[in-house]
MOPAC internal coordinates of N, CA, C and O (Angstrom, degrees):
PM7 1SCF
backbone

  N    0.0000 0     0.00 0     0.00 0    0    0    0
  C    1.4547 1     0.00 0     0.00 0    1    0    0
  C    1.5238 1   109.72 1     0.00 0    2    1    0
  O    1.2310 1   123.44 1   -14.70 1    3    2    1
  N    1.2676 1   111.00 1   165.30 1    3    2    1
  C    1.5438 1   119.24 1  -159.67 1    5    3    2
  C    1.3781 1   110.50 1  -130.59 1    6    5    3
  O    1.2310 1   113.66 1    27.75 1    7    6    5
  N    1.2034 1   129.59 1  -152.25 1    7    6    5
  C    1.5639 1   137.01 1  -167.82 1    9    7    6
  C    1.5569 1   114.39 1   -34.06 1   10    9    7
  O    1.2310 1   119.59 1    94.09 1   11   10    9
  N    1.4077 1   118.39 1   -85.91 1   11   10    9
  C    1.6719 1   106.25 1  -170.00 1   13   11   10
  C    1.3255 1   105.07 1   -95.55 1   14   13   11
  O    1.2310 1   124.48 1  -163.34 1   15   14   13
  N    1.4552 1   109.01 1    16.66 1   15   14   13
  C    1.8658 1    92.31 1  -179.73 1   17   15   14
  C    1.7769 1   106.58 1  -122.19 1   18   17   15
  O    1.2310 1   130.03 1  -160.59 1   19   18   17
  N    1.6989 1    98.25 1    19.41 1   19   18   17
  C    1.6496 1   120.97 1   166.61 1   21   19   18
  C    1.7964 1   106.50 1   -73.49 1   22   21   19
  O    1.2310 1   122.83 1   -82.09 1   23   22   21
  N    1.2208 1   112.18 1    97.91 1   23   22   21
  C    1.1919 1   103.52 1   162.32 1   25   23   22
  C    1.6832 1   141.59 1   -95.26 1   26   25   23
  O    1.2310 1   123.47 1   -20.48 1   27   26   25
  N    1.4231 1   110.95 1   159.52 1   27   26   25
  C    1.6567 1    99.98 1  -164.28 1   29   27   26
  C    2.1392 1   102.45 1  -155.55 1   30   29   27
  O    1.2310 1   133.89 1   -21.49 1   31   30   29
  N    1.2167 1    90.74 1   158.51 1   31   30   29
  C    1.3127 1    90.30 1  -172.82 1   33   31   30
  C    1.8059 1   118.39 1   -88.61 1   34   33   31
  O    1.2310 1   115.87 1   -16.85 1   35   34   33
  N    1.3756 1   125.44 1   163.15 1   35   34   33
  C    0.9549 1   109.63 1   167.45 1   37   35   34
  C    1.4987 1   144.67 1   -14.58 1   38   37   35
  O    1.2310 1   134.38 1   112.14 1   39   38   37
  N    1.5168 1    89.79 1   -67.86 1   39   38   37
  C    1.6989 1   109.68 1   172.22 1   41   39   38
  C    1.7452 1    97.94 1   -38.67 1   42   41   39
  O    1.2310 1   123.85 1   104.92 1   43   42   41
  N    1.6954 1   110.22 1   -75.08 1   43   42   41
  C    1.6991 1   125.92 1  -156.97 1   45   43   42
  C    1.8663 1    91.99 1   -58.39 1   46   45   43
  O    1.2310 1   107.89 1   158.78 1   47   46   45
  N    0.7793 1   140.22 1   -21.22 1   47   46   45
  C    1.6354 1   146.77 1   172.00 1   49   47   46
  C    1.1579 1   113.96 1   -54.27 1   50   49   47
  O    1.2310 1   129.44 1   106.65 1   51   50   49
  N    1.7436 1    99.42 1   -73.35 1   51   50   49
  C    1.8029 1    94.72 1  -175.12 1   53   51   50
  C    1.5786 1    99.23 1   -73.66 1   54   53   51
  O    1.2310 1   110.98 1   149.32 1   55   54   53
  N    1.7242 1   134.57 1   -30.68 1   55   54   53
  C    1.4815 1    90.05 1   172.79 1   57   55   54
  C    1.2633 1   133.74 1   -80.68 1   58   57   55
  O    1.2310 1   111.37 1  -175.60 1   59   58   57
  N    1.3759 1   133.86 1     4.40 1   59   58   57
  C    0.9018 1   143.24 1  -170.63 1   61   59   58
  C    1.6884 1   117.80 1   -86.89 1   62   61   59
  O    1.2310 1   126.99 1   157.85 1   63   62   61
  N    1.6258 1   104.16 1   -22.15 1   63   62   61
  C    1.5669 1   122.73 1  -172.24 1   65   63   62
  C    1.7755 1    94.46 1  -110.63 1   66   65   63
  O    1.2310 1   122.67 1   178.47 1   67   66   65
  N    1.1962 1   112.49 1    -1.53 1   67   66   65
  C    1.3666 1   117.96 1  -158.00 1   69   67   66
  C    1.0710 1   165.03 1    23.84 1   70   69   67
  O    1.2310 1   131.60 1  -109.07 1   71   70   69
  N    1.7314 1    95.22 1    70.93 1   71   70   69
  C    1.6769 1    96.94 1  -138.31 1   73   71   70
  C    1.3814 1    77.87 1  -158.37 1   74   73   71
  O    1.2310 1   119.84 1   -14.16 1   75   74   73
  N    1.8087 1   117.90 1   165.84 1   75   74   73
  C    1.5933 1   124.81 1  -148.79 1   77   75   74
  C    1.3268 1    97.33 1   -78.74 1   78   77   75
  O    1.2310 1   109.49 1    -1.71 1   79   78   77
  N    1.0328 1   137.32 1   178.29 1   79   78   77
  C    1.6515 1   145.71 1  -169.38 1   81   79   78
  C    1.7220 1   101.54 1   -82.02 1   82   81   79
  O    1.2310 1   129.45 1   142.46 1   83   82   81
  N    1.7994 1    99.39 1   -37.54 1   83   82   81
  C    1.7310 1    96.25 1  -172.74 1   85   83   82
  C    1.4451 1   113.01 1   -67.59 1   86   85   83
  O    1.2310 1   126.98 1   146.46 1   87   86   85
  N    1.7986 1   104.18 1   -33.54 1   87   86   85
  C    1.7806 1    99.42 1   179.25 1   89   87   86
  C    1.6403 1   117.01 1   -79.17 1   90   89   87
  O    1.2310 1   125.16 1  -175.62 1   91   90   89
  N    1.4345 1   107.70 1     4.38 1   91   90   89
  C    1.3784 1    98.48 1   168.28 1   93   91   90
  C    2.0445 1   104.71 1   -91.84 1   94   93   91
  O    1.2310 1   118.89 1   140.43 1   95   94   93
  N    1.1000 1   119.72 1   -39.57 1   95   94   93
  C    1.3026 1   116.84 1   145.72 1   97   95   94
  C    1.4474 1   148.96 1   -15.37 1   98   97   95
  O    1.2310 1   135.12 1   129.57 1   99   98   97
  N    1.4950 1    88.35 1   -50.43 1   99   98   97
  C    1.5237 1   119.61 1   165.51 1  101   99   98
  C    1.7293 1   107.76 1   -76.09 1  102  101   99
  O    1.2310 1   118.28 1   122.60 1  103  102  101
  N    1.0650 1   120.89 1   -57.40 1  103  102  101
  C    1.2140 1   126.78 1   162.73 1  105  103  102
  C    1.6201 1   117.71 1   -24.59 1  106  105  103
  O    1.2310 1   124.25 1   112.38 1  107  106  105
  N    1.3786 1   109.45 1   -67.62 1  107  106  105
  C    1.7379 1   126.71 1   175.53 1  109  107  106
  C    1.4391 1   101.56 1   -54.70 1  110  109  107
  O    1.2310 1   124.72 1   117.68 1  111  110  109
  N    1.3560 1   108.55 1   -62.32 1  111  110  109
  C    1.8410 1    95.71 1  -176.94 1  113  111  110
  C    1.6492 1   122.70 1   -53.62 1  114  113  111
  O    1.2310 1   123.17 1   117.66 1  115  114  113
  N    1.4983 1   111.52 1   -62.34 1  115  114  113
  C    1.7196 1   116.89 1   150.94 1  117  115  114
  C    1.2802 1   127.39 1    -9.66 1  118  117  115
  O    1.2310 1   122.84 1   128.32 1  119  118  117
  N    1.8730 1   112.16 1   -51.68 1  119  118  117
  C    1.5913 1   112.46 1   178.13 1  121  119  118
  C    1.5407 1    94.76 1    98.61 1  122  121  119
  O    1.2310 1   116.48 1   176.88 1  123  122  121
  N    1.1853 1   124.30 1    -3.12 1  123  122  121
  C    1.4020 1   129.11 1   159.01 1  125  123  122
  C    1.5660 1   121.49 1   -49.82 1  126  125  123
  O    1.2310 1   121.33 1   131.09 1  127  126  125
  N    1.2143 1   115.06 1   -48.91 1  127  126  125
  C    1.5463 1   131.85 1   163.06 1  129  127  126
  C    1.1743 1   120.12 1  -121.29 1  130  129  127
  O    1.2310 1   118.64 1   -15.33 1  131  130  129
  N    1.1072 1   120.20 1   164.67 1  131  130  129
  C    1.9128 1   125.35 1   179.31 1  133  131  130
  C    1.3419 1    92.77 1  -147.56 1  134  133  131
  O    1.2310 1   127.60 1   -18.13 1  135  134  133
  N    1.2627 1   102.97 1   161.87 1  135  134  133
  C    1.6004 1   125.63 1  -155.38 1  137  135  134
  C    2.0928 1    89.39 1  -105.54 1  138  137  135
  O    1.2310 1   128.78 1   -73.62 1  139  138  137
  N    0.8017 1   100.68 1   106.38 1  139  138  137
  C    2.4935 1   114.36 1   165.33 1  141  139  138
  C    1.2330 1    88.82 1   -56.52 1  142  141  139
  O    1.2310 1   102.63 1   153.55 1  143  142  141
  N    1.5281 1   149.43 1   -26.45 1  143  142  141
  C    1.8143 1   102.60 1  -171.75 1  145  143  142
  C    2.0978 1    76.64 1   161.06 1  146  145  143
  O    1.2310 1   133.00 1    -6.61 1  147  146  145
  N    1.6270 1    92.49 1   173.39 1  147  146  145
  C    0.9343 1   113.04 1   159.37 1  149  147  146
  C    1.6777 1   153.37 1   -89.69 1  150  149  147
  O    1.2310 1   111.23 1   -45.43 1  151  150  149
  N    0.9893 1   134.11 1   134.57 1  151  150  149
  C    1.6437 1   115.15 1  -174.02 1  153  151  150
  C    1.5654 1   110.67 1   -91.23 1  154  153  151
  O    1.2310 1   105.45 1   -16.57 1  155  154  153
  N    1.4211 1   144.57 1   163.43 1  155  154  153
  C    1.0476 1   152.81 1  -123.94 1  157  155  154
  C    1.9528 1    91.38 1   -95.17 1  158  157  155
  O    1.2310 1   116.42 1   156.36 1  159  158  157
  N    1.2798 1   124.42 1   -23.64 1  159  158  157
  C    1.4051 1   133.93 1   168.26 1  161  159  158
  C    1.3762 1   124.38 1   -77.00 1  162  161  159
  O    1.2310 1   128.47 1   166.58 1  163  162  161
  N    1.7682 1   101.29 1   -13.42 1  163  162  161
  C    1.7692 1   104.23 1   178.47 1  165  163  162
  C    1.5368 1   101.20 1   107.54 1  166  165  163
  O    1.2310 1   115.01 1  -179.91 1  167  166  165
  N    1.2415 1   127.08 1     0.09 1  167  166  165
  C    1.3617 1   133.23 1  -143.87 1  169  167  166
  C    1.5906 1   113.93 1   -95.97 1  170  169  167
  O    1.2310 1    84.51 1   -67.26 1  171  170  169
  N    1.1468 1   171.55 1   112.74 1  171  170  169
  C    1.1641 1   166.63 1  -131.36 1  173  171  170
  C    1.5018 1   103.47 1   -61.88 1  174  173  171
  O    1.2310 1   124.66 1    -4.77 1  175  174  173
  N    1.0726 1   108.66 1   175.23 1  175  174  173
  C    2.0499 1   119.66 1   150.31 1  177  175  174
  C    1.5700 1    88.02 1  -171.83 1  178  177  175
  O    1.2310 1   137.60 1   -23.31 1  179  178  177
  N    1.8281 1    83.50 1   156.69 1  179  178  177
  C    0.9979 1   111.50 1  -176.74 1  181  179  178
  C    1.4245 1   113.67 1  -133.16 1  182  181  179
  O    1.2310 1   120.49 1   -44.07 1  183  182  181
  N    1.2220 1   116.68 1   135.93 1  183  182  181
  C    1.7261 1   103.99 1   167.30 1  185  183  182
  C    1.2371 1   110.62 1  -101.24 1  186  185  183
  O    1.2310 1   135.73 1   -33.89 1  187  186  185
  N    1.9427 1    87.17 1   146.11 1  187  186  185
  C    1.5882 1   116.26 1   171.22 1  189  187  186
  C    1.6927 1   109.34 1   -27.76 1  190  189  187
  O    1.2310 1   112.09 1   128.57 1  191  190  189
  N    0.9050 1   132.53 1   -51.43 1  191  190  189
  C    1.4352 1   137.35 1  -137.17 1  193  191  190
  C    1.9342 1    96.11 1   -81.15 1  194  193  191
  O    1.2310 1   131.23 1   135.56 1  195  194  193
  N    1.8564 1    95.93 1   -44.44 1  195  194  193
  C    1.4559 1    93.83 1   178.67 1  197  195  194
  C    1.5387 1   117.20 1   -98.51 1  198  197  195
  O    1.2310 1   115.01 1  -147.29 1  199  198  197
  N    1.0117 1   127.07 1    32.71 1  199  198  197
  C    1.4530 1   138.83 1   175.38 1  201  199  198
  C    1.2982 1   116.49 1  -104.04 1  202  201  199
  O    1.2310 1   125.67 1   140.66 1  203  202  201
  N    1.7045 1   106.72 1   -39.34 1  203  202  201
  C    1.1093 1   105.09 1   169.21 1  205  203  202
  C    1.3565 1   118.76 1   -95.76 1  206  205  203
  O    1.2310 1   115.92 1   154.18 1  207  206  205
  N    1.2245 1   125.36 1   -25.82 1  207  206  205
  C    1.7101 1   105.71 1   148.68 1  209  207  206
  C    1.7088 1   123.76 1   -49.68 1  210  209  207
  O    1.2310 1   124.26 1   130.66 1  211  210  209
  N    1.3717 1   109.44 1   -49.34 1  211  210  209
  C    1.7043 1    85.00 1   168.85 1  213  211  210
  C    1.1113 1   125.41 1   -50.71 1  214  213  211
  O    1.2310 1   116.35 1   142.73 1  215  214  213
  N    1.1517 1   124.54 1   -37.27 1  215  214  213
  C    1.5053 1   152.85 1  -163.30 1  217  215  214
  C    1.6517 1    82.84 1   -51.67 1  218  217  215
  O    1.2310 1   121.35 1    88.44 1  219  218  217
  N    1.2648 1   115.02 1   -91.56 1  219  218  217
  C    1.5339 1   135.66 1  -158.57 1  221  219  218
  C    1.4702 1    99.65 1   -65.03 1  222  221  219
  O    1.2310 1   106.99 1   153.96 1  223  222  221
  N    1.0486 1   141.83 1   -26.04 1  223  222  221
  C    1.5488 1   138.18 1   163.84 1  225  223  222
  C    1.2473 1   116.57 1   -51.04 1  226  225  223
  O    1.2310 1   122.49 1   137.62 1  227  226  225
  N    1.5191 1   112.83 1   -42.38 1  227  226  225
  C    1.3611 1   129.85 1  -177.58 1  229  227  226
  C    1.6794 1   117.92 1   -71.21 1  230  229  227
  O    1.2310 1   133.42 1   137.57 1  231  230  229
  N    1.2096 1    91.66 1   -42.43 1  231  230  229
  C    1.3667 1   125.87 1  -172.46 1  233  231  230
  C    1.7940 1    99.14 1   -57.59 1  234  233  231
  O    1.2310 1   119.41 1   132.34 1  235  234  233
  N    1.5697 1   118.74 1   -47.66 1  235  234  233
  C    1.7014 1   136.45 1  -151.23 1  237  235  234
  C    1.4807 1    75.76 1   -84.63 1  238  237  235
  O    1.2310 1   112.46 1   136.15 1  239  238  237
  N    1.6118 1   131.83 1   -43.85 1  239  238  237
  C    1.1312 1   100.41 1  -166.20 1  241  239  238
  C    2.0040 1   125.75 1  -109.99 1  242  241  239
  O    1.2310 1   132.55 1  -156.35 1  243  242  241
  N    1.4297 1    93.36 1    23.65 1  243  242  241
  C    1.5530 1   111.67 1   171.12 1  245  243  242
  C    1.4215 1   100.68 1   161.54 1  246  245  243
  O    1.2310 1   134.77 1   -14.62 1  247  246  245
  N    1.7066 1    89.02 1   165.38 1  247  246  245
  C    1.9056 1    94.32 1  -177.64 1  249  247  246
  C    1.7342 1   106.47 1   -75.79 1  250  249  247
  O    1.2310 1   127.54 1   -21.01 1  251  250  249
  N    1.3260 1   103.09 1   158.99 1  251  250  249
  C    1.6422 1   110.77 1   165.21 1  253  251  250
  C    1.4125 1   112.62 1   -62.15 1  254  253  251
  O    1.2310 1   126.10 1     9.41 1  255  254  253
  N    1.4731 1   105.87 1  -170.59 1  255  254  253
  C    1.1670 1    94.07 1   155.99 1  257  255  254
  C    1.0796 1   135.40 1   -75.32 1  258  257  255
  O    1.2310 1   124.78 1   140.64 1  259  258  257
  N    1.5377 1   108.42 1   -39.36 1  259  258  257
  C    1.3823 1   143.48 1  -166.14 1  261  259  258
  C    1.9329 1   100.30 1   -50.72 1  262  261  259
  O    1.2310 1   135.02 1   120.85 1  263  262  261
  N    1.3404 1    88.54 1   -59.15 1  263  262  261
  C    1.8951 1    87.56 1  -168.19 1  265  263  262
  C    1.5015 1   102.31 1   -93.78 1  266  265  263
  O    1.2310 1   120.49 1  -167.23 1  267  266  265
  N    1.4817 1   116.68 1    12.77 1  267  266  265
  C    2.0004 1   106.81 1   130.89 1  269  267  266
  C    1.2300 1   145.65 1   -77.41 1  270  269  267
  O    1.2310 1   136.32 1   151.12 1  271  270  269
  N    1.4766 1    86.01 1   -28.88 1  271  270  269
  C    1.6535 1   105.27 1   174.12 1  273  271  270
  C    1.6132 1    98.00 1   -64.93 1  274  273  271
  O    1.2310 1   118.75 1   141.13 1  275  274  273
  N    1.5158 1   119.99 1   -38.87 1  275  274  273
  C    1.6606 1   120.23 1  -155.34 1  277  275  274
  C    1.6349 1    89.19 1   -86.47 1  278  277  275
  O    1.2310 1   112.56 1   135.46 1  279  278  277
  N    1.1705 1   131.66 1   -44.54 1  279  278  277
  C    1.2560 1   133.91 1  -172.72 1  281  279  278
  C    1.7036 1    89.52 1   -61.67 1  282  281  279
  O    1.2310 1    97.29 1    92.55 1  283  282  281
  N    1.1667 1   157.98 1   -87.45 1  283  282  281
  C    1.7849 1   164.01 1   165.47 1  285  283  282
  C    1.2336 1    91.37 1     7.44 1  286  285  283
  O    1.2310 1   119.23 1   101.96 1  287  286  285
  N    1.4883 1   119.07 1   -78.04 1  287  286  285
  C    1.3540 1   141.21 1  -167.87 1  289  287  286
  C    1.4394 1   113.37 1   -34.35 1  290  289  287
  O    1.2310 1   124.46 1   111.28 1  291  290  289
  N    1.1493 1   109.05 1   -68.72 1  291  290  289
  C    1.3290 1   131.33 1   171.81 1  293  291  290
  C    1.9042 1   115.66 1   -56.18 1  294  293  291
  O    1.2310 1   136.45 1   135.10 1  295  294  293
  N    1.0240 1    85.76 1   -44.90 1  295  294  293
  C    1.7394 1    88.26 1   176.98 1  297  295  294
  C    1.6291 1   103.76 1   -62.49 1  298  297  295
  O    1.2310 1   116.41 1   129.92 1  299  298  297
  N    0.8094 1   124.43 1   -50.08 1  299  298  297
  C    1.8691 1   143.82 1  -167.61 1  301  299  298
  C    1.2821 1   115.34 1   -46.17 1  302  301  299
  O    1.2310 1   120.10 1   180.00 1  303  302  301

């Protein structure tokens, strides 16, 4: 399977959108993201397809953390 029907767990989410595990959390509670199904532990998943739309929603309306830290980095 391919683009939004790639699934991944919490953890593989926030690094993948790059951002701490709690603001992808924050995300789910918000209604920003919703959880595609369960994993065999009870555990969330998410698909690729809507991770990175939260991702970039978030993104239109300020930087992550991730690409502040890289923006710092880079400035330095």
């Amino acid at each position: 399977m391919t683009g939004d029907e790639d699934w991944m767990t919490a953890q593989e989410a926030a690094l993948f959108a790059g951002v701490h595990i709690q603001t992808l959390r924050s995300w789910v509670r918000r209604g920003h993201l919703e959880p595609g199904g369960l994993n065999a532990q009870g555990r969330y998943l998410f698909r690729l397809g809507d991770v990175a739309r939260a991702e970039a929603a978030t993104r239109s309306k300020g930087m992550t953390r991730a690409s502040a830290t890289r923006s710092l980095a880079i400035a330095a």
